[in-house]
SEFI-60254 format. One line per 3 residues: their letters; for each residue x, y, z of N, C-alpha, C, O. Coordinates in steps of 0.1 Angstrom, whole numbers, plus 5000, padded with zeros to 4 digits. Layout:
BEGIN
A> X/Y/Z/X/Y/Z/X/Y/Z/X/Y/Z; ...
//
This chain:
BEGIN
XXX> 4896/4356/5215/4889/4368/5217/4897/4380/5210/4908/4383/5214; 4893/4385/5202/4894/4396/5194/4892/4414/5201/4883/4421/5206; 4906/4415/5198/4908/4430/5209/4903/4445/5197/4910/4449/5187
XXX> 4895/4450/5200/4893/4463/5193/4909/4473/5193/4919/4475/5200; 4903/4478/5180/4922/4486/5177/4913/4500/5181/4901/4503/5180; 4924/4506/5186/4919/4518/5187/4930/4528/5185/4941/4523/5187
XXX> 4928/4544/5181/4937/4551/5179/4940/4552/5161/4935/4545/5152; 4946/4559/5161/4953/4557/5146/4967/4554/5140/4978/4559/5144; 4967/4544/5130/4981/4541/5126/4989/4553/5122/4986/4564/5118
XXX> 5001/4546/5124/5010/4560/5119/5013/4561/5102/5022/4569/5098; 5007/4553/5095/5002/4560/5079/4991/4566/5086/4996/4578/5086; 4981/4567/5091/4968/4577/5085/4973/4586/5094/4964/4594/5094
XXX> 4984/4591/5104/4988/4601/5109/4993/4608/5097/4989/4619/5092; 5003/4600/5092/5013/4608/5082/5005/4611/5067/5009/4622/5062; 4999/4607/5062/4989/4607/5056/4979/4625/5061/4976/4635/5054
XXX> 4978/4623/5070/4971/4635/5076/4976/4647/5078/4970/4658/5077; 4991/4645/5080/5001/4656/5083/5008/4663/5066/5011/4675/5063; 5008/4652/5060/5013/4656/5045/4999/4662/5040/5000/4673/5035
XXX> 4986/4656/5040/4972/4669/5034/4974/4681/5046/4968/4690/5039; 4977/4687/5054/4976/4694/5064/4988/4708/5051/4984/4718/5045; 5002/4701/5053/5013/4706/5046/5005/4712/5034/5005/4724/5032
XXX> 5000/4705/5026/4997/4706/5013/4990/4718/5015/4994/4728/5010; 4981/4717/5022/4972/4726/5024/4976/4740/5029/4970/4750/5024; 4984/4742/5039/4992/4753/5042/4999/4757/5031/4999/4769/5029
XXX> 5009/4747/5023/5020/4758/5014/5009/4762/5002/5014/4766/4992; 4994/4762/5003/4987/4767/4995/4980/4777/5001/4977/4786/4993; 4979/4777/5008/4969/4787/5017/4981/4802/5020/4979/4813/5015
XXX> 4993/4797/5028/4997/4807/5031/5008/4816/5021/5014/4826/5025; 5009/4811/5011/5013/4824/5003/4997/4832/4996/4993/4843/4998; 4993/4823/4991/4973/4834/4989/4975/4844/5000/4979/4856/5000
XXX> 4973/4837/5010/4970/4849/5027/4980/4859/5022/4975/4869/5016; 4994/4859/5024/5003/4870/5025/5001/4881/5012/5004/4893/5012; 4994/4874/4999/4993/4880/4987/4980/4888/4995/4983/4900/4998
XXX> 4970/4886/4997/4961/4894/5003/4964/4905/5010/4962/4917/5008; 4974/4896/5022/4977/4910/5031/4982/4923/5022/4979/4934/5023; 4990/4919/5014/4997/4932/5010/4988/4939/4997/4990/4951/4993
XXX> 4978/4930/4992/4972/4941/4985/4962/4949/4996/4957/4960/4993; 4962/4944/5008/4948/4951/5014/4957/4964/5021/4953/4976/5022; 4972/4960/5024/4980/4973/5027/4978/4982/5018/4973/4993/5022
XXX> 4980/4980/5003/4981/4988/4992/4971/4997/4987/4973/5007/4981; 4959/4989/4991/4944/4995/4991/4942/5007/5000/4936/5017/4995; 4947/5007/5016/4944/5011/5020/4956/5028/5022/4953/5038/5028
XXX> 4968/5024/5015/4979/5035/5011/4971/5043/4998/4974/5055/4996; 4962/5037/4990/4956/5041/4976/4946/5050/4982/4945/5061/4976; 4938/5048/4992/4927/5057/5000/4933/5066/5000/4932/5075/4991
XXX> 4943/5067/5014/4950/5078/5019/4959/5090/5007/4962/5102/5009; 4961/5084/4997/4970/5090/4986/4955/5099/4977/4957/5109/4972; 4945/5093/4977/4932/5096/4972/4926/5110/4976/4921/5120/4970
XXX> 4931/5106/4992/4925/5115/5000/4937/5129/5005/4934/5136/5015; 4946/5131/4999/4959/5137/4996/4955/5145/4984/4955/5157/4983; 4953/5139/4977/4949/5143/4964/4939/5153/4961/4938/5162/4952
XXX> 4929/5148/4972/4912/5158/4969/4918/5168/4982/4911/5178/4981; 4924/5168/4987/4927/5181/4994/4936/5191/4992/4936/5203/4996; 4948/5182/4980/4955/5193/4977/4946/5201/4966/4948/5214/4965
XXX> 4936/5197/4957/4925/5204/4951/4918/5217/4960/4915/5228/4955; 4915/5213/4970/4907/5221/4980/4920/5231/4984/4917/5243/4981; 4929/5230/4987/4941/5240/4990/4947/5248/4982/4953/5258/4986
XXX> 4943/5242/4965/4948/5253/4960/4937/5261/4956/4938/5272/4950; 4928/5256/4959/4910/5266/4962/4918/5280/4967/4919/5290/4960; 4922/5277/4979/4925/5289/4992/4934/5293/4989/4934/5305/4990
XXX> 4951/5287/4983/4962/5290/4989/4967/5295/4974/4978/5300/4975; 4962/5295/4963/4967/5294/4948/4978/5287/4944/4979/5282/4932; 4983/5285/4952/4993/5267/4949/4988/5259/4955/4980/5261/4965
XXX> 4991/5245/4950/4992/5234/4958/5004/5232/4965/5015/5235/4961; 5000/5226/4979/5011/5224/4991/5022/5213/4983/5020/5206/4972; 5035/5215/4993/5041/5225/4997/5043/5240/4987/5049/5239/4976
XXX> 5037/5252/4991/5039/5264/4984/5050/5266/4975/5050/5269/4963; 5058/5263/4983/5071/5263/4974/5075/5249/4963/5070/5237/4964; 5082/5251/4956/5075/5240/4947/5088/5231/4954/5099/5235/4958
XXX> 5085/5216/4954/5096/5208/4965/5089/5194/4969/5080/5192/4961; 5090/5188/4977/5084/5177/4985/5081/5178/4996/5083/5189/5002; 5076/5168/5002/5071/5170/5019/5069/5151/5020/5060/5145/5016
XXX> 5082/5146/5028/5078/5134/5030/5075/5132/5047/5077/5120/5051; 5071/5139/5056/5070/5137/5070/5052/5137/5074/5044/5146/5078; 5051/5129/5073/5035/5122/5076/5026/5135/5083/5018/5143/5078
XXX> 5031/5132/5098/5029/5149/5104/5026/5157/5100/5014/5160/5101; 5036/5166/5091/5037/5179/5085/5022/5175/5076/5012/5182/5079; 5022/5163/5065/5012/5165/5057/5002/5164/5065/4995/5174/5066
XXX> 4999/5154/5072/4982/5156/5081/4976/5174/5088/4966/5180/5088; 4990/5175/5092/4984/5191/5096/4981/5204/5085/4973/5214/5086; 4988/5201/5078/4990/5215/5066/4977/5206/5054/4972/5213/5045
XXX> 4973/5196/5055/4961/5192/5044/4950/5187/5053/4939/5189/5048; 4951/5182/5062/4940/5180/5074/4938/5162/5070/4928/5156/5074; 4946/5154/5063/4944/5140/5061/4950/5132/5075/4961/5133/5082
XXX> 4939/5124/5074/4941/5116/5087/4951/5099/5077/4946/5091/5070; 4962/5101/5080/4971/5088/5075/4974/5078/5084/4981/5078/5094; 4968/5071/5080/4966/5058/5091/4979/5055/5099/4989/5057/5092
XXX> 4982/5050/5112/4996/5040/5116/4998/5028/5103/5008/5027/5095; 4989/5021/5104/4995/5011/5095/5000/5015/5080/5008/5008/5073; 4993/5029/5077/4997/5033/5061/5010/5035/5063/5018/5029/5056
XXX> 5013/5042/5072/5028/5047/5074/5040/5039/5081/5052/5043/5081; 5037/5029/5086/5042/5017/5087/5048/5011/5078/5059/5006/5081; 5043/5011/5063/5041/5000/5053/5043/5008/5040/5046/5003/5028
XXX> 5041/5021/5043/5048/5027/5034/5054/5042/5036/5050/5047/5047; 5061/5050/5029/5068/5064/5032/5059/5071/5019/5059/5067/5007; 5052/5079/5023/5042/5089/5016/5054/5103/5013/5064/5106/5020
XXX> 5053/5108/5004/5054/5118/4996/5050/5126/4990/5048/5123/4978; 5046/5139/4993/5037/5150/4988/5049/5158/4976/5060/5163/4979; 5044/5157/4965/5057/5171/4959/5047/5177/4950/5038/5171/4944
XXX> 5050/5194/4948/5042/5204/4939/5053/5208/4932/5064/5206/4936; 5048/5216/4922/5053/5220/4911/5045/5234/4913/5033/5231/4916; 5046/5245/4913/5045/5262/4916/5049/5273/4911/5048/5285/4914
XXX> 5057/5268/4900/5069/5273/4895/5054/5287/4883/5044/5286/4877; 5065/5300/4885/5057/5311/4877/5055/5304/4860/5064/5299/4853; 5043/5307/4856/5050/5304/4840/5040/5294/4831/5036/5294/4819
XXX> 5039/5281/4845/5035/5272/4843/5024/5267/4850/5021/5272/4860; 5018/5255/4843/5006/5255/4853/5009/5246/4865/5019/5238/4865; 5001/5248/4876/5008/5236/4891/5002/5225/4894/4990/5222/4894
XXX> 5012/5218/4896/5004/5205/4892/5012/5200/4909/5019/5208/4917; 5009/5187/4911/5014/5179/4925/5013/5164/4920/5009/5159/4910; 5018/5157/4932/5021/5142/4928/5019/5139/4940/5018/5149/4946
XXX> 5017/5125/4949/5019/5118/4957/5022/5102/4954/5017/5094/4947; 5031/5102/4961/5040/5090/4961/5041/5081/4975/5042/5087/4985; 5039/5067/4974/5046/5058/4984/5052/5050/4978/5055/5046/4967
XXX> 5053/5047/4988/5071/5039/4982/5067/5028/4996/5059/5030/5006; 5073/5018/4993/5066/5001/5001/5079/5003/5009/5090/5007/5004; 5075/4998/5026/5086/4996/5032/5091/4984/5032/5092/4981/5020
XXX> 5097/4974/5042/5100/4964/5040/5092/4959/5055/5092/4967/5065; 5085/4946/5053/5085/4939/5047/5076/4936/5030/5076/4927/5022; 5068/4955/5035/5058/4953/5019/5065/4953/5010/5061/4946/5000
XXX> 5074/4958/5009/5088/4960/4993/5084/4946/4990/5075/4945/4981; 5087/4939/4993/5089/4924/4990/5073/4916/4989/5070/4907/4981; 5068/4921/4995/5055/4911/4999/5044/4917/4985/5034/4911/4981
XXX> 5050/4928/4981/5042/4932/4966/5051/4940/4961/5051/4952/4962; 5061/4933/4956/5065/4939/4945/5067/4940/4935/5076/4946/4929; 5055/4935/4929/5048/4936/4918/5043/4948/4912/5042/4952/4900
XXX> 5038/4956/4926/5036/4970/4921/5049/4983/4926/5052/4994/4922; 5055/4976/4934/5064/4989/4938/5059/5000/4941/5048/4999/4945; 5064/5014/4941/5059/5026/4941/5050/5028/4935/5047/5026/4923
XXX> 5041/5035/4946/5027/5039/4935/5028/5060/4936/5030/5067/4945; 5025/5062/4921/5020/5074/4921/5009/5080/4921/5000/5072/4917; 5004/5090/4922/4994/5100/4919/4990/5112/4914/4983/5119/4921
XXX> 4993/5117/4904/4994/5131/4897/4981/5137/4895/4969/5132/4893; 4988/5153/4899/4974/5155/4898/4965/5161/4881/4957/5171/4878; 4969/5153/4875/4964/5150/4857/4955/5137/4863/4944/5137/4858
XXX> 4956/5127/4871/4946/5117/4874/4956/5108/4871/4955/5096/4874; 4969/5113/4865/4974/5095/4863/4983/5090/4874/4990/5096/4883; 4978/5074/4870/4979/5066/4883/4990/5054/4880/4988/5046/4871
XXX> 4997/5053/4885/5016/5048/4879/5020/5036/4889/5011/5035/4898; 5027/5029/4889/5035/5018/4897/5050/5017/4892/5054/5020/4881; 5055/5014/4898/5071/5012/4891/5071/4996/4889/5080/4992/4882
XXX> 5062/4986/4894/5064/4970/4892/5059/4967/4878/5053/4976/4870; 5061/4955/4875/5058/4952/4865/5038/4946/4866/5033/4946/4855; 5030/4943/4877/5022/4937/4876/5015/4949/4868/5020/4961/4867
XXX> 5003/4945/4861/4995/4955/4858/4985/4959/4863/4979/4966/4855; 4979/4957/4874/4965/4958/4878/4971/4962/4893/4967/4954/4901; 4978/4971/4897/4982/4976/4910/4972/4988/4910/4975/4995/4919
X> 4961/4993/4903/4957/5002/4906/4943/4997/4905/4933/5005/4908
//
């Protein structure tokens, strides 16, 4: 009398666990490359939206913020004095930087900068620091080319 097998041998376990493996060390570097471009996208908004207000401010104020010509890296300060809502997670993931140029003589221009914290430093550092001038040009310090 012939006994039915039942269960699985431990090849088609191991077998199963090595495609499983395979399949994760594929999967989860893609994922983490996602995450950090979707961070980067979403620091590109907020730097966007930095940008179209310091236009609107020097509508009212005849410079662009900060008046004095200098920087402004405290999240706070910028949301209140430009009215941009900067996400937790933007500021989490990265350190924002407002700087103008005001100076008599010349014309005024501004920039915004982030700079990747850690763990984003690393998780795209391909693009590194992103800039924004306000000429429209749009900069990275990494070597990838398509961070913009």
């Amino acid at each position: 009398m012939e006994r039915k097998q039942r269960g699985f041998t431990l090849i088609e376990l191991m077998v199963t666990v090595a495609i499983i493996g395979i399949l994760a060390a594929v999967a989860y570097p893609s994922y983490t490359s996602h995450v950090a471009k979707s961070k980067r996208t979403a620091a590109q908004a907020v730097m966007q939206a930095i940008a179209s207000r310091q236009e609107m401010y020097i509508l009212n104020a005849r410079t662009y913020y900060p008046a004095v010509s200098g920087s402004v890296t405290n999240a706070d300060t910028i949301m209140a004095n430009l009215g941009v809502n900067i996400p937790a997670d933007v500021t989490r993931n990265y350190d924002l930087t407002v700087t103008s140029s005001n100076a008599t003589g010349a014309p005024p221009s501004h920039s915004v900068t982030a700079a990747p914290k850690s763990p984003q430093s690393s998780q795209d550092a391909g693009c590194g620091t992103l800039t924004l001038r306000s000429t429209g040009a749009k900069e990275a310090t990494g070597s990838a080319g398509t961070c913009w």
